[in-house]
Backbone as CSV, one residue per row, in Angstrom:
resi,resn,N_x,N_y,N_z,CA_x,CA_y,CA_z,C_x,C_y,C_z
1,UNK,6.064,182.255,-7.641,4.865,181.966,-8.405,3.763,181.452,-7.487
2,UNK,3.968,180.523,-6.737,3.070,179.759,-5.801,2.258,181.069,-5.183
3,UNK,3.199,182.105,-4.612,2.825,183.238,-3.328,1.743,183.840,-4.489
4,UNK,2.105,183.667,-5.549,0.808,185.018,-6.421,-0.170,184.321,-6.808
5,UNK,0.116,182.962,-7.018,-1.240,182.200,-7.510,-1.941,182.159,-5.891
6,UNK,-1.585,181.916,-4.823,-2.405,181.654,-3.300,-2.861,183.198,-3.120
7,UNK,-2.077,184.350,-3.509,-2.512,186.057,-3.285,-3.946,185.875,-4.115
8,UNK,-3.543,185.798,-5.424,-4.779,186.030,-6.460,-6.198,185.069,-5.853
9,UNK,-5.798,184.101,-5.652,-6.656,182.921,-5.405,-8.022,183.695,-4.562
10,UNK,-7.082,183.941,-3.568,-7.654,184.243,-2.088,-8.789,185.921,-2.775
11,UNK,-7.553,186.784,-3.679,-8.507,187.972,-4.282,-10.152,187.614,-4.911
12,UNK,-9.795,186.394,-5.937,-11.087,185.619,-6.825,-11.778,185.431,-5.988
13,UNK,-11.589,184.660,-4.686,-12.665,184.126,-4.057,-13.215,185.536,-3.383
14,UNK,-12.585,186.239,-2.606,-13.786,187.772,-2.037,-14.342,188.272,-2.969
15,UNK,-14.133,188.533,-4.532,-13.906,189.350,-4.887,-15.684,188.252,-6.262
16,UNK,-15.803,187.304,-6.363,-16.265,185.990,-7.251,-15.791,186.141,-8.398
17,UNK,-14.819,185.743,-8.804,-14.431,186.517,-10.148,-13.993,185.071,-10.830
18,UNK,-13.282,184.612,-11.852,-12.958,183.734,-12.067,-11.420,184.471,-11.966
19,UNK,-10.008,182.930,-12.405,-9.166,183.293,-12.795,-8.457,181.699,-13.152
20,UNK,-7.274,182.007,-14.068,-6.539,180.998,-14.903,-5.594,181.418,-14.549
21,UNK,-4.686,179.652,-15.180,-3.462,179.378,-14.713,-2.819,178.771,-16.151
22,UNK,-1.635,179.147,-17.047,-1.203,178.884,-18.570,-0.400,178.089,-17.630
23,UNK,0.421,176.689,-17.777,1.558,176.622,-17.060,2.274,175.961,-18.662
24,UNK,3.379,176.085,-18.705,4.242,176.140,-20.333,5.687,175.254,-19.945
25,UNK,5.765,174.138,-20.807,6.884,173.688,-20.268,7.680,173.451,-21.950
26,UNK,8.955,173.362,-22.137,9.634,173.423,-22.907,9.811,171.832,-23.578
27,UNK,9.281,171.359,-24.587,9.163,170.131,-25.471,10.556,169.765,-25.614
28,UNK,11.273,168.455,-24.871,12.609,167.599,-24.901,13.634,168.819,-24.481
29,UNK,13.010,169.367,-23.341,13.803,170.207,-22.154,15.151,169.161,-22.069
30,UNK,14.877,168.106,-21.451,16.194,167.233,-20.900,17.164,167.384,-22.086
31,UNK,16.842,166.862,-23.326,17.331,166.614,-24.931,18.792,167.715,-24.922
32,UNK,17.840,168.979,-24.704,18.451,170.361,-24.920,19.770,170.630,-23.800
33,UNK,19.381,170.003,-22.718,20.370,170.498,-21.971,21.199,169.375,-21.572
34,UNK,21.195,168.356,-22.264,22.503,167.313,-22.464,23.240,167.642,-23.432
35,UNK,22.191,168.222,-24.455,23.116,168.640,-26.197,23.867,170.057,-25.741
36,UNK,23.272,171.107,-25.476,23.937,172.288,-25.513,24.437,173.240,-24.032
37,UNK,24.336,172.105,-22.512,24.972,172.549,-21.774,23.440,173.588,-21.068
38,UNK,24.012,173.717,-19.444,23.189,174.689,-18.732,23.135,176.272,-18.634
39,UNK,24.238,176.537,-19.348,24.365,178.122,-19.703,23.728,178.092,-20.679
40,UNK,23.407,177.905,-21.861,22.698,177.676,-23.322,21.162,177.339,-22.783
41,UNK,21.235,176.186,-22.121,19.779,176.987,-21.604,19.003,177.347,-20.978
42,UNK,20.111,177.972,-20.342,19.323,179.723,-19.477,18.963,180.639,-20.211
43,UNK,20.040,180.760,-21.504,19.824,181.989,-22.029,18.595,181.504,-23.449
44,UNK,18.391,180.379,-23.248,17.337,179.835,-24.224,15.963,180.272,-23.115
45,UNK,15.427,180.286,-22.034,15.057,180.273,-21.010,14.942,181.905,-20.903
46,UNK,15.953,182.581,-20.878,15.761,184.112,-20.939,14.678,184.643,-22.556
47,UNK,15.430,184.329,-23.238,14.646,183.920,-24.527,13.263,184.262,-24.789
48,UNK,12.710,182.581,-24.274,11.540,182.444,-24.079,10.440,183.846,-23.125
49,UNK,11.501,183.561,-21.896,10.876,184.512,-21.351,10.435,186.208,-21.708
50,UNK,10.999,186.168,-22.323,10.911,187.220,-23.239,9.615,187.314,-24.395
51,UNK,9.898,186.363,-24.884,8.904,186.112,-26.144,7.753,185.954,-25.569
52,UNK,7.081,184.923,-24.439,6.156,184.887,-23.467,5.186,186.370,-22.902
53,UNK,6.027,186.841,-22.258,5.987,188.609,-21.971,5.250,189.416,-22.927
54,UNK,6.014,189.024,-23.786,5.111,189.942,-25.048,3.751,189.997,-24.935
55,UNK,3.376,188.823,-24.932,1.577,188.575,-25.235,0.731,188.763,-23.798
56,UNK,1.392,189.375,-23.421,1.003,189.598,-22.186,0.648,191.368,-22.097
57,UNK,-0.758,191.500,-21.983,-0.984,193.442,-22.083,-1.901,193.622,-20.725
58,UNK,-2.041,192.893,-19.993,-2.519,193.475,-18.341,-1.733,194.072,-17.699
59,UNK,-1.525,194.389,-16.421,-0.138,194.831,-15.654,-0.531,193.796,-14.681
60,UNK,-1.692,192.892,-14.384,-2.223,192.446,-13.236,-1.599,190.677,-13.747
61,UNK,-1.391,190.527,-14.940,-1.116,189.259,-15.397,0.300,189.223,-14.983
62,UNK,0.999,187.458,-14.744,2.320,187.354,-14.273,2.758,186.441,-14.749
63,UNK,4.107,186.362,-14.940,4.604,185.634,-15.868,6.126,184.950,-15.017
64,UNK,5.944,183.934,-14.510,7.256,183.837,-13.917,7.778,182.310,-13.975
65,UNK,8.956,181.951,-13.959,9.560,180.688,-14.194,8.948,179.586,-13.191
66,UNK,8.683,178.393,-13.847,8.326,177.497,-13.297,8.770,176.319,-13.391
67,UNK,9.497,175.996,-12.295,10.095,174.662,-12.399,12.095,174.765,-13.767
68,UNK,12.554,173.679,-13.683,13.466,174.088,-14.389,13.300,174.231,-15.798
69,UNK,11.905,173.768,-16.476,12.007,174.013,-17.820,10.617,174.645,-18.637
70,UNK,10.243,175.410,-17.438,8.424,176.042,-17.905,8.740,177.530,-17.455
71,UNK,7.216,177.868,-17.594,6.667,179.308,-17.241,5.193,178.827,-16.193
72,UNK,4.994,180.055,-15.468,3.697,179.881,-15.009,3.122,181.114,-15.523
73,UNK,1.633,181.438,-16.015,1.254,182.594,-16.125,-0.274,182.392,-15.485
74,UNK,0.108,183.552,-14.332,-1.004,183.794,-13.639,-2.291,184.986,-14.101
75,UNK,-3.405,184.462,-14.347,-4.084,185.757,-15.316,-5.702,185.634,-14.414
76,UNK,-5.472,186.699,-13.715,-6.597,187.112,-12.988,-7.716,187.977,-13.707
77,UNK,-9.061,187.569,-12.772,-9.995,187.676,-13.894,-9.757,187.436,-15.534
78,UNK,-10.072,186.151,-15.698,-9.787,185.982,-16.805,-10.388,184.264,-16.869
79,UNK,-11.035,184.110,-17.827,-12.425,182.937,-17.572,-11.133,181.716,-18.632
80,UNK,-12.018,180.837,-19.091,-11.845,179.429,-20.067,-11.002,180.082,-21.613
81,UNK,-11.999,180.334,-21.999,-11.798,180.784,-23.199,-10.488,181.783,-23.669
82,UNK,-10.621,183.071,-22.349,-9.414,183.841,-22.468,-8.107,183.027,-22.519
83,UNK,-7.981,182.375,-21.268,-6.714,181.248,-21.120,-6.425,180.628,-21.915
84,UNK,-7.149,179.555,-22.886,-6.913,179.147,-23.666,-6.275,179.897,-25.176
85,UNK,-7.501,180.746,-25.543,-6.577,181.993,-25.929,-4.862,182.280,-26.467
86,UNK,-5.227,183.056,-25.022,-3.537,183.270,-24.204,-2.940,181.787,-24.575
87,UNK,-3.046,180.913,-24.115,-2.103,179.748,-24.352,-1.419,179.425,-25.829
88,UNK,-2.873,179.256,-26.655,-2.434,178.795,-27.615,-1.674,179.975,-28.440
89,UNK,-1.809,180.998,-27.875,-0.787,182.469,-28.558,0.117,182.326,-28.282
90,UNK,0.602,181.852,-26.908,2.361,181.840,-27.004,2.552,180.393,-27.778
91,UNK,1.880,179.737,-27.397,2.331,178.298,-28.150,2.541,178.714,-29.406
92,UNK,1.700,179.089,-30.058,2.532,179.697,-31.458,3.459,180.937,-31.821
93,UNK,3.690,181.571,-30.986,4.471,182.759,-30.808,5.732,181.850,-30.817
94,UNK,5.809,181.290,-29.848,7.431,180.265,-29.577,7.475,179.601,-31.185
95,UNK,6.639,178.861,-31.915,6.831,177.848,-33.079,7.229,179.055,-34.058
96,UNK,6.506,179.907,-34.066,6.896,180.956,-35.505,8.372,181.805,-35.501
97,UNK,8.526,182.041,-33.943,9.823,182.785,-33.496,11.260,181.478,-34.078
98,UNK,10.830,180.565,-33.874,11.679,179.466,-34.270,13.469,179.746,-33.505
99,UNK,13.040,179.863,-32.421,14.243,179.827,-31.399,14.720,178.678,-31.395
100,UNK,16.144,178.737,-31.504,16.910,177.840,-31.309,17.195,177.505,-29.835
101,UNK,17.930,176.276,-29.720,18.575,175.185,-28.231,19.544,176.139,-28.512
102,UNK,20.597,176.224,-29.328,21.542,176.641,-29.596,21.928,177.329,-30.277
103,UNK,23.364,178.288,-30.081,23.997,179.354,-31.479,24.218,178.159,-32.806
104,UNK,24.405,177.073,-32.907,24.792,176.251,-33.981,23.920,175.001,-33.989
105,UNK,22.431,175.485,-33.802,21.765,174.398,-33.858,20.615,175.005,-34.430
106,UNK,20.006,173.535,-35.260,19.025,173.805,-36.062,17.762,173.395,-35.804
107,UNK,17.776,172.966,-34.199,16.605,172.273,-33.277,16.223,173.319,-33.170
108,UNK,14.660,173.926,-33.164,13.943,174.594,-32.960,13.012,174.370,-31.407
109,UNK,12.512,174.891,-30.643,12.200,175.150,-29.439,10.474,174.941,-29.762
110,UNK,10.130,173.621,-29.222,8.499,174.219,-29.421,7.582,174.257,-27.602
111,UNK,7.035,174.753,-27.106,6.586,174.376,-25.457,5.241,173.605,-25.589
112,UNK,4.626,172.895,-24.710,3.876,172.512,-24.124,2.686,173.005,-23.519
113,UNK,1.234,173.314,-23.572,0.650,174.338,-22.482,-0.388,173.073,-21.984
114,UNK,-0.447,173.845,-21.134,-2.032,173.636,-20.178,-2.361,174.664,-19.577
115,UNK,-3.667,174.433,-19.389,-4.292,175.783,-18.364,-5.347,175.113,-18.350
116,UNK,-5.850,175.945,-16.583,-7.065,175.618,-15.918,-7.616,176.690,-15.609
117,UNK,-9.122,176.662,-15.401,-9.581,177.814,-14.915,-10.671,177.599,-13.879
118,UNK,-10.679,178.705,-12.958,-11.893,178.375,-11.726,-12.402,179.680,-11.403
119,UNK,-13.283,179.219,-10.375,-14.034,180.828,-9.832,-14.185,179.939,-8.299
120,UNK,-12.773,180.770,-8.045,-12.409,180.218,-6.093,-13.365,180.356,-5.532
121,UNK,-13.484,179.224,-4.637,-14.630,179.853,-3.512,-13.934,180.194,-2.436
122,UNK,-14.573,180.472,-1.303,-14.168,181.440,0.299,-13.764,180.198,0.873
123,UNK,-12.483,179.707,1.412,-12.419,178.905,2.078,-11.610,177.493,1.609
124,UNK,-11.162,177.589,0.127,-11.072,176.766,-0.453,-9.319,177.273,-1.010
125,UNK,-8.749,176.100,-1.383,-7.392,176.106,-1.692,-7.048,176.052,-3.020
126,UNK,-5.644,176.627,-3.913,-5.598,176.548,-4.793,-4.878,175.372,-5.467
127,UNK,-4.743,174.200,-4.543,-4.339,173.239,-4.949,-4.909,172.095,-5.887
128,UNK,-6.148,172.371,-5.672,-6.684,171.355,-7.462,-6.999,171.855,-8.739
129,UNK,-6.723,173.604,-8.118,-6.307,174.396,-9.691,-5.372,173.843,-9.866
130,UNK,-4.180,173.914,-9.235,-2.524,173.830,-9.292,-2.204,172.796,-10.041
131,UNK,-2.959,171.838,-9.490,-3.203,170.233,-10.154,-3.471,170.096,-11.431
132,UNK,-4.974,170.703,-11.554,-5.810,170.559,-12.968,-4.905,171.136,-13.898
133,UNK,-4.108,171.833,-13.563,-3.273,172.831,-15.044,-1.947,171.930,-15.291
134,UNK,-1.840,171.246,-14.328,-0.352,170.327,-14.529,-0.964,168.797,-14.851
135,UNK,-2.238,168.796,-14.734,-2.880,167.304,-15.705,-2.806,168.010,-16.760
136,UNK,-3.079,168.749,-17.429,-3.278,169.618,-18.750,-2.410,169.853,-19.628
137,UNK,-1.190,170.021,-18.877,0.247,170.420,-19.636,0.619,168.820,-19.397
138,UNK,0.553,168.132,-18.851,0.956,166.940,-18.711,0.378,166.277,-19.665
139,UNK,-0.661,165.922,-20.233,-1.618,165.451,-21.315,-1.013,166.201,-22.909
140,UNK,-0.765,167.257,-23.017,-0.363,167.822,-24.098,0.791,167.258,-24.329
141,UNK,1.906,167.391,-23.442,3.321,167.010,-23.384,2.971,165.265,-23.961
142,UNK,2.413,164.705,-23.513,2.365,162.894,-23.526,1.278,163.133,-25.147
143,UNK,0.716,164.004,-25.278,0.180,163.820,-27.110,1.038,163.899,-27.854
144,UNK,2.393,164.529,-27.874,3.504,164.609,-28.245,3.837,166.244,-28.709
145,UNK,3.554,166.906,-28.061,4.261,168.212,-27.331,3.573,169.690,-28.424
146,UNK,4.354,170.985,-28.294,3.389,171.826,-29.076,1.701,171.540,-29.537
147,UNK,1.096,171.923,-28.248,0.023,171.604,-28.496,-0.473,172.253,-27.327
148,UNK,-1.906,172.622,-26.851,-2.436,173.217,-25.782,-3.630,172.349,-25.322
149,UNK,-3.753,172.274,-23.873,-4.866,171.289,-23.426,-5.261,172.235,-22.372
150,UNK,-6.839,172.302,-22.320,-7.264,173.393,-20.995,-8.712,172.625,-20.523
151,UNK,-8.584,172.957,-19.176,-9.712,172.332,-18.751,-10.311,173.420,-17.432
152,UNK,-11.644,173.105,-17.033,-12.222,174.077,-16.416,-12.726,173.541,-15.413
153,UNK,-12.282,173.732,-13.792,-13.184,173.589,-12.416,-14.433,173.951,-12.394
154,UNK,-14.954,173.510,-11.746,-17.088,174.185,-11.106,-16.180,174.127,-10.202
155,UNK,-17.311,174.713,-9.123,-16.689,174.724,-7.309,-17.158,173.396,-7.120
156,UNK,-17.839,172.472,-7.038,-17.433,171.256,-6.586,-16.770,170.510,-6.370
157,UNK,-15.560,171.021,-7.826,-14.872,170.116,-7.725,-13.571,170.688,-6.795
158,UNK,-13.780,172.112,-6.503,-12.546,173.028,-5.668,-12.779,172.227,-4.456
C-alpha cells in the first residue's frame, strides 16, 4: 500500500491533479478476535474485502489491507468530495451487508473511515497525507465508530 500511495503521490504532483486516501478500520477489531479466534477473522477480513471492492469502478483505484484490522483505498485523481463519497459508501455498504464476527454470532461488523485529500506538490512527501487520513479515521473511531471523518490539505500545509 505505502509503494502505491508514494507511486501515485509522485504521479499527482507532475501530473497537478489532486488525489485521496479512504483508510477503513474495523469498529472493536480487538473484541472480535478474542471472541471468535484469528482464522474467523481473516475470513471476516476476506469478507470485507470483498464488499469494499465492489464500490470501487476505476481500474486506477486500489484497495489493499492495511494494518491488521483496516483497508487502505488509494483513489487517484479524485478531489474532497469524491472521497468522502466513496467513504461514506462503503461505510454503509459494510452496516447494510450486516456481516457477521462470526458463523454463530449476532455481532454485526460496522468500520471506521477517514480520508484525506491533497494536490501533491513537486518535491514534497506523502507523509502528512498519510497522517491527515489516520487523524481522520482516528477521530471517527474515538466518536464512537461507524461514522466517516474527511479532511482536506492546501500545499502549505504538504
Amino acid at each position: 500500500v505505502e509503494e502505491f500511495i508514494e507511486m501515485e503521490w509522485l504521479r499527482a504532483a507532475r501530473e497537478t491533479t489532486a488525489m485521496s486516501l479512504v483508510l477503513l478500520a474495523v469498529d472493536s477489531f480487538r473484541d472480535f478476535e478474542e471472541t471468535f479466534g484469528e482464522q474467523a477473522v481473516d475470513g471476516l477480513m476476506m469478507k470485507l474485502a470483498d464488499a469494499l471492492a465492489s464500490t470501487l469502478r476505476r481500474p486506477m483505484d486500489f484497495l489493499g489491507r492495511y494494518g491488521s484490522d483496516g483497508f487502505a483505498v488509494v483513489l487517484p485523481v479524485t478531489g474532497y468530495h469524491g472521497a468522502s463519497y466513496l467513504g461514506e459508501k462503503m461505510r454503509w455498504l459494510v452496516e447494510v451487508q450486516a456481516i457477521s464476527a462470526g458463523d454463530e454470532s449476532d455481532d454485526i461488523v460496522t468500520v471506521s473511515v477517514g480520508t484525506a485529500t491533497a494536490a501533491p506538490q513537486p518535491g514534497s512527501t506523502p507523509q502528512t497525507f498519510v497522517d491527515a487520513a489516520r487523524n481522520a479515521l482516528e477521530t471517527a473511531m474515538f466518536q464512537g465508530g461507524n461514522t466517516v471523518k474527511s479532511t482536506e490539505l492546501f500545499p502549505n500545509e504538504l
